[in-house]
Kinemage of the C-alpha trace (Angstrom):
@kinemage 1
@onewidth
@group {chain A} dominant
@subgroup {mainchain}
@vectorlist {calphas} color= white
{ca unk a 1} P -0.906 -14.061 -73.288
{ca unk a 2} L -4.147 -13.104 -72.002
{ca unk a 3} L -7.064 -11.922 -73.700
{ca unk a 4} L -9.627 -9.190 -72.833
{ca unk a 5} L -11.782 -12.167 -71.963
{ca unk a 6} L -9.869 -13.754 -70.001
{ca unk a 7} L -9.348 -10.610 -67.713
{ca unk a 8} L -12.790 -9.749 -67.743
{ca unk a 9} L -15.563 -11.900 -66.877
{ca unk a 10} L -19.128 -10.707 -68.667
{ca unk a 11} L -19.964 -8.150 -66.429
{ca unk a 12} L -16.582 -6.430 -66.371
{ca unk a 13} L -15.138 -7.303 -63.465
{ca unk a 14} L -11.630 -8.326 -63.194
{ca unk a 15} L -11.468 -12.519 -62.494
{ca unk a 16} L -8.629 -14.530 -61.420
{ca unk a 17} L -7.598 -17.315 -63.442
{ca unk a 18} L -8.068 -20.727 -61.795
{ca unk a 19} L -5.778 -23.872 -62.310
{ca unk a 20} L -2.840 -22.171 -64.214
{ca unk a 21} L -2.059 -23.138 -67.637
{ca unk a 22} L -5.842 -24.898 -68.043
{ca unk a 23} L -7.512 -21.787 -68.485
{ca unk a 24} L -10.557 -22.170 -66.593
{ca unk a 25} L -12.201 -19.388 -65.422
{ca unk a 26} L -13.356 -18.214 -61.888
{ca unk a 27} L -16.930 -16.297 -61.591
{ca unk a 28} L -16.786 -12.902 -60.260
{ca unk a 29} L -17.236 -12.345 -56.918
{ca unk a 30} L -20.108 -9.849 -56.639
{ca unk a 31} L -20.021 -7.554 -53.568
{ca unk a 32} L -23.081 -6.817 -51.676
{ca unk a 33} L -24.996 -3.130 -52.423
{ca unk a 34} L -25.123 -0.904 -50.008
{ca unk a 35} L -28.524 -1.049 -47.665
{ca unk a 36} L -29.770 -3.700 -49.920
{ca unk a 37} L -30.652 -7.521 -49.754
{ca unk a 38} L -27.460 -9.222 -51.948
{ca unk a 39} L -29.427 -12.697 -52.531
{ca unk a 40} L -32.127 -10.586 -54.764
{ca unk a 41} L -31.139 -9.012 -57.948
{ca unk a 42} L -33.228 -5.814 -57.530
{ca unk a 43} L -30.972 -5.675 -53.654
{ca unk a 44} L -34.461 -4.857 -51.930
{ca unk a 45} L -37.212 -6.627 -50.682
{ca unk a 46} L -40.513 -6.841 -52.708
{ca unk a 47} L -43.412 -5.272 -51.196
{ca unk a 48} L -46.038 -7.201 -48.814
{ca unk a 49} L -48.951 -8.474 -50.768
{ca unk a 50} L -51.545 -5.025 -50.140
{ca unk a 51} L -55.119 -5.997 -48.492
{ca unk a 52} L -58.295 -4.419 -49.643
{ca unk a 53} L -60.775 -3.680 -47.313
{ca unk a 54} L -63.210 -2.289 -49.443
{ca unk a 55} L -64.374 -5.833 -50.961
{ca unk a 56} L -65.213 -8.541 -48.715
{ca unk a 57} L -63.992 -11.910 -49.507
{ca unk a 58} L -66.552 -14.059 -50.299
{ca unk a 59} L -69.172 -11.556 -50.805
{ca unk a 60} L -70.735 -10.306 -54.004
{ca unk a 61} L -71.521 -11.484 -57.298
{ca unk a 62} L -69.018 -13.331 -59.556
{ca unk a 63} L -66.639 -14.586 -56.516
{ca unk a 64} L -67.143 -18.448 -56.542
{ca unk a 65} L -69.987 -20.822 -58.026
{ca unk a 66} L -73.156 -20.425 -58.217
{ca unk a 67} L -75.248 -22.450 -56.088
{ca unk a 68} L -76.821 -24.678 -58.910
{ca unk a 69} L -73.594 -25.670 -60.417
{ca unk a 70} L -72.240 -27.308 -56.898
{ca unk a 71} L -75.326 -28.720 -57.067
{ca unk a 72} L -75.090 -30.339 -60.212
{ca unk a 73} L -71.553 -31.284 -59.391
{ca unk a 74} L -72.985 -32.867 -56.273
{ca unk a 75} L -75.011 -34.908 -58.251
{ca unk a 76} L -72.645 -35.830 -60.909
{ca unk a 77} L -70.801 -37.337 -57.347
{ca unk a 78} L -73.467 -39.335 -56.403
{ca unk a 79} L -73.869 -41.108 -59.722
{ca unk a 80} L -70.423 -42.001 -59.813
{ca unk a 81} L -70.538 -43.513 -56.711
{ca unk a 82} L -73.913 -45.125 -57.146
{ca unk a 83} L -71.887 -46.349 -60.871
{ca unk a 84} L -68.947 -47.530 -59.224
{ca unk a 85} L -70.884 -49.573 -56.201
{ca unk a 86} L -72.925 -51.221 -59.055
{ca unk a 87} L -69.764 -52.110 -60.781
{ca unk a 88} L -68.308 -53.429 -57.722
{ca unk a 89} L -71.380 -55.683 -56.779
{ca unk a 90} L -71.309 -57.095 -60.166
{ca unk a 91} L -67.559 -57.581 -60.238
{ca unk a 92} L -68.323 -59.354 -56.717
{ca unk a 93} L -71.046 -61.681 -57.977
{ca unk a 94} L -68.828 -62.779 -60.927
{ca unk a 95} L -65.931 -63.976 -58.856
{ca unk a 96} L -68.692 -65.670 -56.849
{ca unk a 97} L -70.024 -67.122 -59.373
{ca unk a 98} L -66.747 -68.398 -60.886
{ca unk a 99} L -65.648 -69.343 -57.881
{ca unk a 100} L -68.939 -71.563 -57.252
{ca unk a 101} L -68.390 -73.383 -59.981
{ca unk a 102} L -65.070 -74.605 -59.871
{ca unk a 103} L -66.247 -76.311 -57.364
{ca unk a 104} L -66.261 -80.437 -57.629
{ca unk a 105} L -69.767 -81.839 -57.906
{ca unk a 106} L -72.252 -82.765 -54.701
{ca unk a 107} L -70.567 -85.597 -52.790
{ca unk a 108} L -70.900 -88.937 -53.837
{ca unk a 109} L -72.599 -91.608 -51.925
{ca unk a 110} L -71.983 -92.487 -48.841
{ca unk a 111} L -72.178 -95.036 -45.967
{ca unk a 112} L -70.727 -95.864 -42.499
{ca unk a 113} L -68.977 -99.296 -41.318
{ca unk a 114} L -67.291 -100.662 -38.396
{ca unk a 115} L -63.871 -102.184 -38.344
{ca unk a 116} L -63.896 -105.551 -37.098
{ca unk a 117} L -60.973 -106.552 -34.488
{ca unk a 118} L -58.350 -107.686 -36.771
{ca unk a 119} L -58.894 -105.995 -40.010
{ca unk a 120} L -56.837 -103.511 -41.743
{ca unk a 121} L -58.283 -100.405 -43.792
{ca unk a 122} L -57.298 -102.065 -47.159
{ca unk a 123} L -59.116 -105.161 -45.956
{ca unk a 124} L -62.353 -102.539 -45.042
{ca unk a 125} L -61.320 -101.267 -48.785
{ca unk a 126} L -61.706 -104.183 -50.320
{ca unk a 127} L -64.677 -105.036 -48.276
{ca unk a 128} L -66.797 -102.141 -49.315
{ca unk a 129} L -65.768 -101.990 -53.036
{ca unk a 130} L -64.562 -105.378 -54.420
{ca unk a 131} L -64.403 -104.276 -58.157
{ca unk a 132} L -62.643 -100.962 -57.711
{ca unk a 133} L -58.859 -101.118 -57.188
{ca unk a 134} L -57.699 -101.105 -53.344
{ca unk a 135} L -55.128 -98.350 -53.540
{ca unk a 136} L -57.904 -95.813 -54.840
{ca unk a 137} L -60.493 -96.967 -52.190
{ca unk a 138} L -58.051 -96.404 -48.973
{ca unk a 139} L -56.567 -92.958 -50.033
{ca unk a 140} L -60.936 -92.099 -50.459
{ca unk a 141} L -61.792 -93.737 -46.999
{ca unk a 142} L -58.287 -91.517 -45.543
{ca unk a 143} L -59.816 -88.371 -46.972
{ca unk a 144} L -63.310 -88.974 -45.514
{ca unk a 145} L -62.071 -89.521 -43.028
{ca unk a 146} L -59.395 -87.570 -42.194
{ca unk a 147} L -56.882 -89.559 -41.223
{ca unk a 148} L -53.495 -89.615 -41.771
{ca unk a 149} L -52.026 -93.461 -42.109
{ca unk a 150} L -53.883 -96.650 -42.512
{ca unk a 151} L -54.087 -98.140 -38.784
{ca unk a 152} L -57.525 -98.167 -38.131
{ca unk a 153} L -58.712 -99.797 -34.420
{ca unk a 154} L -61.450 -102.238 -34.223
{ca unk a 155} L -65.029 -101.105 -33.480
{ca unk a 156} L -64.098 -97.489 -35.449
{ca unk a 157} L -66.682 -96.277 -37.788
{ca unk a 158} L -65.494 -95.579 -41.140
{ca unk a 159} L -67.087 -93.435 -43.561
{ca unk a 160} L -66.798 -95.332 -46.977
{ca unk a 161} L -67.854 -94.672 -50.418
{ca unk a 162} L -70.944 -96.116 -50.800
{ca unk a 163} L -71.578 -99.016 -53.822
């Protein structure tokens, strides 16, 4: 049995009932007015936006700010971009400054020898420091150096840590 509800909708239409025995409701079909927009409640169009030529735009007190206060606002500009330059220079000069001191020490000492014909660079090592352990005084003389292995030709000059 159907109710009053059911037959219908809230603005007194009649509705169809949708799916059968599940009761769901269908929304009323509206039909368009006659002479009139259907997509706007009211069915007509809302008036243009009117123009009024008796006040200029722009012109005349009280429309817009007054000269002073863009100027102050001007101002209030500049000294937050003089502020955030500073801030930015000193940000600047701090990672320098970290950055400068992470870095190792001046250089130690050094000095410059020729390989003889015949000699390897852990006989060089041992050569230029006798009381320092071999291993640590090749991998120095390959980073001075730049090279890559430990064949060395005779009549090269090394750079070597000095004594």
């Amino acid at each position: 049995m159907r109710t009053a509800v059911e037959v219908f909708g809230s603005m007194g239409n009649p509705v169809d009932v949708v799916g059968g025995p599940s009761g769901r409701l269908a929304r009323p079909v509206r039909k368009p007015r006659a002479g009139g927009d259907s997509r706007r409640p009211g069915g007509t169009r809302r008036p243009a936006a009117g123009v009024d030529y008796h006040r200029v735009r722009g012109a005349g007190p009280g429309y817009g700010q007054h000269p002073l206060h863009r100027v102050e606002q001007a101002r209030i500009g500049l000294v937050t971009l003089a502020i955030s330059a500073l801030l930015t220079a000193v940000v600047v000069a701090g990672l320098a400054f970290i950055a400068q001191s992470r870095t190792p020490g001046p250089p130690s000492a050094t000095e410059t020898v020729q390989v003889q014909s015949g000699e390897s660079l852990s006989q060089v090592a041992e050569r230029v420091a006798p009381g320092i352990p071999v291993r640590d005084t090749v991998s120095r003389i390959a980073e001075l150096n730049g090279l890559g292995g430990a064949d060395v030709v005779a009549g090269r000059t090394l750079v070597v840590p000095a004594r």
